[in-house]
N, C-alpha and C positions, 0 to 999 in steps of 0.2 A: 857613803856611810850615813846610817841613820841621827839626825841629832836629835839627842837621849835628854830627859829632863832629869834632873840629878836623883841620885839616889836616896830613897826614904823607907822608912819602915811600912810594911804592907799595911800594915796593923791600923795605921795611923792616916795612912793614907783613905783606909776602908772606908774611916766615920768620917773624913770630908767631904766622901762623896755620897754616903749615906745624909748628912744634913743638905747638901745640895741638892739630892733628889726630892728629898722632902719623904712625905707619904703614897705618893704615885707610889702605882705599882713595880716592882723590882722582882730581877731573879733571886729567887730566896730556896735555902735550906728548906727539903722536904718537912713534913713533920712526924711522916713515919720515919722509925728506924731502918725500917727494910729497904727503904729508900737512899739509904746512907753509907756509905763506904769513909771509912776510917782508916789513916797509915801516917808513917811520916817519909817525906820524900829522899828516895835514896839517887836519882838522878835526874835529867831531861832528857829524852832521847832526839827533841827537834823543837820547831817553835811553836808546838801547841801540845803534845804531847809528856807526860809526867811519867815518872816509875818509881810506886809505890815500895817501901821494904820489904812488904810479901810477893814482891813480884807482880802486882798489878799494874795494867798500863792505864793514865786517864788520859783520856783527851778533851782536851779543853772545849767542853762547848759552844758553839754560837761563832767562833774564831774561825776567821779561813786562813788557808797555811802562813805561816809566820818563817820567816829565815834568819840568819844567824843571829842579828840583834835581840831576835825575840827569844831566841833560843838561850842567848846569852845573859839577858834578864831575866827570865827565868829560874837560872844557875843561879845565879848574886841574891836571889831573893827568898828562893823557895827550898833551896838542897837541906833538907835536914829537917825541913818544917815539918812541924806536924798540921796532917792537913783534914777538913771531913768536905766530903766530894757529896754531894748532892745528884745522882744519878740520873740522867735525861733520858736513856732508853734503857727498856729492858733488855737489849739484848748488844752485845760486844759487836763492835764491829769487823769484819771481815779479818784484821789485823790482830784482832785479841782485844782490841780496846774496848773499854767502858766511857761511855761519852757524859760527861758533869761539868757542874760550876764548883771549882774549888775555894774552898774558904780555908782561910790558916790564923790556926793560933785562935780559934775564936771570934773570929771580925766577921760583922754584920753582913757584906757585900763581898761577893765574890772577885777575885784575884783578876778575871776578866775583867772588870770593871777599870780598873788601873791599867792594864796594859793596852786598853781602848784611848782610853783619855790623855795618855801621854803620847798616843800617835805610834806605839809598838804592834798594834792588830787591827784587823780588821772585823768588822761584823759579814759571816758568810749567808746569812737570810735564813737556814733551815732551821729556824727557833718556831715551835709551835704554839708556846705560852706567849700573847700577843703583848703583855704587857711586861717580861723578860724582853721579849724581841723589840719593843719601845725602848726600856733605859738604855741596853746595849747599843743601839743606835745615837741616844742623846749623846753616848760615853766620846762614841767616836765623830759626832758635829760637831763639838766641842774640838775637841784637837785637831780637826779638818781646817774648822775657823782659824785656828791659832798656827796656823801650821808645823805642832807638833811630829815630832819624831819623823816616820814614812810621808808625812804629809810634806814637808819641805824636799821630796824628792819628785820631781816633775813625770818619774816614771809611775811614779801612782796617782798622777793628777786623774780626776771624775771626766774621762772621755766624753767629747759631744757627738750624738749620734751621728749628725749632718757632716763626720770628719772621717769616714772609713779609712781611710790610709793610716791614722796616726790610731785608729784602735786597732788596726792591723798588729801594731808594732806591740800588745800587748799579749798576743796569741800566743796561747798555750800558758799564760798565766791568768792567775785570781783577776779581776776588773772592776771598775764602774762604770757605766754608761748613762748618760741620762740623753733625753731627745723627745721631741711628741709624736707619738704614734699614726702613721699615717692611715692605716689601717687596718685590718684582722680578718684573715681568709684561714677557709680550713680545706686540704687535700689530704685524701685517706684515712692517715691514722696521727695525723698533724695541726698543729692547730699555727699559720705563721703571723707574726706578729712584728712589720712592716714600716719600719721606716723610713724608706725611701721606693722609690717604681723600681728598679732598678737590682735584681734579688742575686744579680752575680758582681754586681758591687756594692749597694748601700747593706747598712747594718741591718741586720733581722735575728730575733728573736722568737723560738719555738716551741711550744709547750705541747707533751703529747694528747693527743684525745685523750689519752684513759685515764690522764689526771686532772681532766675538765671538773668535773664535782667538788675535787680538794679545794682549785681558786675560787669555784661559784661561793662555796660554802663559807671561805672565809671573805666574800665578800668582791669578789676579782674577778667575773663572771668576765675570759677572757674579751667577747667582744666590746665588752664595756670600753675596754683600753683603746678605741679608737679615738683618736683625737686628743689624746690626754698627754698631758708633759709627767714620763715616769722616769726616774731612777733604777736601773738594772742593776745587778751584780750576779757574777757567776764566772766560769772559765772563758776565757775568750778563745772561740778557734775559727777554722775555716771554710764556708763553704760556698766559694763562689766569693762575695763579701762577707765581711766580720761576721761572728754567731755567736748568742749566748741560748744555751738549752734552759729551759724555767722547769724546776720538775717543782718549786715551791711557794707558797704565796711571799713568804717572806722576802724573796729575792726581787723581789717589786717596792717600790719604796717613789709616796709620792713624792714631789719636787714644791717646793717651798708656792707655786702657782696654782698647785692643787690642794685640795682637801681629801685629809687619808679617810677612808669609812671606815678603818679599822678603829 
């Protein structure tokens, strides 16, 4: 079981963490209207996912899956709220969803922000706005440090790369890895990303060729990562050794020995 940090008003919680952030950059309410979806929430169908009164579903962006706890804070906080959703993409996903930062009640800072920082979520990396994908990150080293909520469960400890066997034990769920990149080869339409010799045991990470431009662009120009101590996140599975796919720059996250150039 997750330990939960007591319960508080969203509301109130917002502007603590909006004076903590300061004026850095934050994910913030569009400022078109078009941009903006307004309801009040009539349930949670899981732990990142909302259902609007008109039938609309959000899912919480920036959040990678969340289970019961989260689901269940959720409920306690948000059933009834009225909320205005800040829209991340223009288009639903495959489920019907509309992917946002939800704000309730009026409060400055999005509702993700809170269930980061008390250790209820995690950050899943596919934030395009760099400096969204910055606080959402501060939200969740902050409760990492303190080892709020998922963080005092040793099944979400940040894997070290050089331990394939115990990132094994993560496979087929959400992860973190961190480790230094031994080095960056590309076959076919692959680009691998190598942390050990050893590619049917040590952990390795893949990014496809055809999304070379997206990293270059933001700055990740894969081969750059050779050598480099990074932070991973992504699914963990199997092929041969551990594997996480990178389809985005975000899912990369330097390690406190490095300098981000984002």
């Amino acid at each position: 079981m997750i330990r939960v940090m007591p319960r508080r008003p969203v509301l109130a919680l917002s502007v603590v963490l909006l004076s903590l952030a300061g004026a850095r950059a934050e994910c913030r309410l569009p400022a078109s209207g078009a941009e903006r979806v307004q309801g009040r929430v009539s349930g949670v169908a899981d732990g990142r996912t909302l259902r609007l009164d008109d039938g609309r579903d959000i899912l919480l962006a920036g959040l990678a899956p969340g289970g019961a706890d989260t689901q269940k804070a959720l409920q306690d906080r948000l059933a009834g709220q009225s909320v205005t959703v800040g829209v991340a993409g223009a288009q639903a996903d495959r489920y019907g969803r509309l992917a946002g930062y939800v704000f309730v009640n009026g409060a400055v800072t999005p509702v993700q922000y809170a269930l980061l920082r008390e250790g209820l979520a995690r950050v899943d990396g596919r934030v395009d706005d760099s400096g969204c994908r910055a606080a959402l990150l501060a939200q969740e080293r902050h409760a990492r440090a303190a080892g709020f909520g998922l963080w005092g469960d040793k099944v979400y400890d940040v894997h070290q790369a050089a331990s394939p066997d115990a990132i094994l034990g993560a496979r087929g769920r959400f992860g973190l890895v961190e480790g230094r990149v031994l080095s960056v080869r590309e076959s076919g339409g692959t680009i691998y990303v190598n942390f050990g010799r050893r590619w049917s045991e040590d952990f390795t990470a893949t990014i496809p060729k055809r999304l070379e431009q997206r990293f270059t662009a933001a700055g990740l120009p894969p081969k750059s990562l050779a050598g480099r101590h990074v932070r991973l996140r992504g699914f963990v599975e199997e092929r041969g050794g551990p594997w996480i796919e990178l389809t985005h720059p975000g899912q990369i996250e330097w390690t406190t020995a490095e300098k981000s150039p984002h």
